[in-house]
C-alpha positions in Angstrom: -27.1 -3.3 7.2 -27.2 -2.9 3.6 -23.8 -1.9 3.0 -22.9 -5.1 3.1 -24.8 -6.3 0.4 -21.7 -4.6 -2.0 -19.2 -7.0 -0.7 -21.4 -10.0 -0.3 -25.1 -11.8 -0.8 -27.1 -13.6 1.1 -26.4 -16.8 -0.7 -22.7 -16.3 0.7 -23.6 -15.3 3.8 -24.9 -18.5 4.3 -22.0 -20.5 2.8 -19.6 -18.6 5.4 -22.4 -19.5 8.2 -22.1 -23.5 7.1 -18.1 -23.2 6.6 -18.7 -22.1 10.4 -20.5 -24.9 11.2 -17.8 -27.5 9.2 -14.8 -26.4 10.9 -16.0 -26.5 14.4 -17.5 -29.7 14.0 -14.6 -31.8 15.1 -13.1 -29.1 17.1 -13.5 -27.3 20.6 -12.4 -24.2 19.3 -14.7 -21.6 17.9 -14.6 -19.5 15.5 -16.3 -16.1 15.2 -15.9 -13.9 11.9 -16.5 -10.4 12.1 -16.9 -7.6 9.6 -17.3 -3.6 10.0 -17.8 -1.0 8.0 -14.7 0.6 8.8 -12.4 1.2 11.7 -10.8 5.0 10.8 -12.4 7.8 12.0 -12.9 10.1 9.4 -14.6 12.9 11.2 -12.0 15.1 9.9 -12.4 14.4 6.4 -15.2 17.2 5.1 -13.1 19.9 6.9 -9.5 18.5 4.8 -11.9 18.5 1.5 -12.8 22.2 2.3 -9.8 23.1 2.6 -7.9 21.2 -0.4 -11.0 22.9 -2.9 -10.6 26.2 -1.8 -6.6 26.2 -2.0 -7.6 25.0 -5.4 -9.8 28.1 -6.3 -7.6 30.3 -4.7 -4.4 28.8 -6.7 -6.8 29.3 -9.9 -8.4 32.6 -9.3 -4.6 34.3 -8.7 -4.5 35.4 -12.0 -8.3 37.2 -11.8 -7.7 38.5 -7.8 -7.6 42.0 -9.5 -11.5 41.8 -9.9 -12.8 38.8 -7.8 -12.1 40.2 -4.6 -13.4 43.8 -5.2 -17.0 44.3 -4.9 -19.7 42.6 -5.9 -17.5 40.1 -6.3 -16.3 39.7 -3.3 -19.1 38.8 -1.3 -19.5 36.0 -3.0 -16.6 33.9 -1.5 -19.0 33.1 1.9 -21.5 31.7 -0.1 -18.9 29.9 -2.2 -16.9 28.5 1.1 -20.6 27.3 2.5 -20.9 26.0 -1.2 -17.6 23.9 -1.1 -18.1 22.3 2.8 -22.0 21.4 2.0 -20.7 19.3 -1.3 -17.0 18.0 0.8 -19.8 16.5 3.3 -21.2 14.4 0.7 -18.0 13.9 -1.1 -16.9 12.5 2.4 -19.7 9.8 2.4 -17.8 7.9 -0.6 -14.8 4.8 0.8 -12.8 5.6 -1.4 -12.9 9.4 -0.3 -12.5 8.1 3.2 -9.3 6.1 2.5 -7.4 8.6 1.1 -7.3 11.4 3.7 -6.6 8.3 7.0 -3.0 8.1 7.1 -1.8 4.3 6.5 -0.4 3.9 9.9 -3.5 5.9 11.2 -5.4 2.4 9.3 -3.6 0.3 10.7 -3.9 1.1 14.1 -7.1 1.5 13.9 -7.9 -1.7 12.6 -6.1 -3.6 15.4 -8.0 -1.6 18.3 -11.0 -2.5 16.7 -10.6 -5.8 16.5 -9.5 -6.1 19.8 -12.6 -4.3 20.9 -14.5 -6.9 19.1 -12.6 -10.0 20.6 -14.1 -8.7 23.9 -17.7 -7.1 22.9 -18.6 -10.6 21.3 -17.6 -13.0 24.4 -14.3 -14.6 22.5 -12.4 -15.1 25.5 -15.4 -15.6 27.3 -14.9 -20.0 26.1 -14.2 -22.4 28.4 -11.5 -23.4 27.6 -9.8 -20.2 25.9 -10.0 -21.9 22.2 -12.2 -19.1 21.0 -10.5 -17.3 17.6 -11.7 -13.8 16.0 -11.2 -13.5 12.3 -11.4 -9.7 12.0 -12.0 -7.4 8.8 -12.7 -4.2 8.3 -14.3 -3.3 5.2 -13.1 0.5 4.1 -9.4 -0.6 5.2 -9.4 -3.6 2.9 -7.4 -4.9 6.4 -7.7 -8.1 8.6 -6.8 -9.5 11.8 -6.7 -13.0 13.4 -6.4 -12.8 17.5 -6.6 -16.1 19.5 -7.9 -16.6 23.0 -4.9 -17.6 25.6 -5.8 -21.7 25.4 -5.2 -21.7 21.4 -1.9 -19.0 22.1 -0.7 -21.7 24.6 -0.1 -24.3 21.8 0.1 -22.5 18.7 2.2 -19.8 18.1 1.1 -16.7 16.6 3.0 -16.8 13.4 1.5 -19.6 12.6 -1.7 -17.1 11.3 0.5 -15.7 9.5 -0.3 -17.8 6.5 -3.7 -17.9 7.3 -3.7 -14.1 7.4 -2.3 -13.6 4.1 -4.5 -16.1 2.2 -7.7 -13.9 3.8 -5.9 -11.0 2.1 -5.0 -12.2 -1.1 -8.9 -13.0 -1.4 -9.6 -9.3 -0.2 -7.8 -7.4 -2.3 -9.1 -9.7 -5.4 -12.9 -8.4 -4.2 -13.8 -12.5 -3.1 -15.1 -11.4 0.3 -17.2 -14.3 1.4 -14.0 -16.9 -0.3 -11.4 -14.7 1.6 -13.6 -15.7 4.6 -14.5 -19.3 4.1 -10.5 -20.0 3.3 -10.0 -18.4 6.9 -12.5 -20.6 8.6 -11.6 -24.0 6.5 -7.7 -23.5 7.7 -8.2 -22.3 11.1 -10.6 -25.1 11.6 -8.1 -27.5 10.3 -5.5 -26.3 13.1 -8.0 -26.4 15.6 -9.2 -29.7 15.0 -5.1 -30.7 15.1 -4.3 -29.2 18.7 -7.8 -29.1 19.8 -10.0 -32.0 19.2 -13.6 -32.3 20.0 -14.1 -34.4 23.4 -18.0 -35.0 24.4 -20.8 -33.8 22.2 -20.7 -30.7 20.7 -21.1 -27.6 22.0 -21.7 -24.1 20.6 -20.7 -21.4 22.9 -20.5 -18.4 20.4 -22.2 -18.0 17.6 -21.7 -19.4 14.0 -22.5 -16.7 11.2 -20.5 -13.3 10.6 -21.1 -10.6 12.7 -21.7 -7.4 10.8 -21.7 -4.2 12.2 -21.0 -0.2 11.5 
């Protein structure tokens, strides 16, 4: 997936992998990071693009509608409308396009039913002892979410992320992707290991890189 190569290298791919690896290694809990693409659907955003450019020719043109919409002219305007959607459907491809036509509250929705989505498609609460945590972000959004299987809600309580949440945000919104991640894992790891020490060998029952998908 090469779109992630504009957030982060392989170097720090590995380096999230091996913070991975460091947290869980005194700790039963595990910890699974996640990345998408984005969470918003933005189906809708080559038709709003359409629309917004033509009320902009159409607010221009008043002043020439004398002779623009008398013929030849005025056969034009289906070749220009096919014109306008064509080029919106490319315009559409670009993020930051995409963020601005979803709604904030449309975002943030969005972003929490993904990452619930993704607590259950990867096996989190699928541990033994409920200690598995998702560390959620979805790339367009610039948003994140921590959820925490019910043997880690049981003793910690949930605004205790909080802080933990807002570091992996501050990071974000600086553009340090793989730091804002490795922050994540150091802390929650440290938490873990508190409430949830290892007992027995180790045991890896999820995986321990970032999961990156569409």
């Amino acid at each position: 997936m090469s779109w992630i190569n504009r957030y982060m290298s392989q170097e720090e791919l590995n380096t999230i992998e091996a913070a991975i690896q460091l947290a869980e290694a005194e700790t039963r809990g595990e910890i699974v990071p996640v990345i998408v693409k984005r969470s918003s659907s933005v189906g809708h955003v080559p038709l709003s693009l359409t629309l917004l450019f033509l009320l902009l020719i159409i607010a221009v043109e008043i002043p020439y509608s004398e002779w623009l919409w008398v013929r030849p002219w005025v056969w034009a305007w289906p070749v220009v409308i096919v014109a306008i959607y064509l080029l919106s459907h490319v315009i559409a491809k670009i993020p930051f396009i995409q963020k601005i036509f979803v709604p904030e509250r449309d975002e943030v929705d969005s972003v929490h039913q993904r990452a619930q989505l993704e607590f259950y498609a990867n096996k989190i609460n699928r541990t033994e002892n409920g200690t598995g945590i998702l560390i959620f972000v979805s790339a367009m959004e610039k948003k994140a979410v921590i959820l925490a299987d019910e043997g880690i809600a049981k003793k910690l309580p949930a605004d205790i992320w909080d802080s933990v949440l807002n570091d992996l945000r501050v990071h974000l919104h600086k553009g340090d992707w793989a730091a804002a991640y490795k922050a994540a894992i150091s802390r929650s790891g440290e938490l873990l290991k508190t409430h949830f020490p290892l007992e027995g060998p180790l045991r890896n029952e999820l995986t321990n890189h970032l999961i990156i998908k569409d």
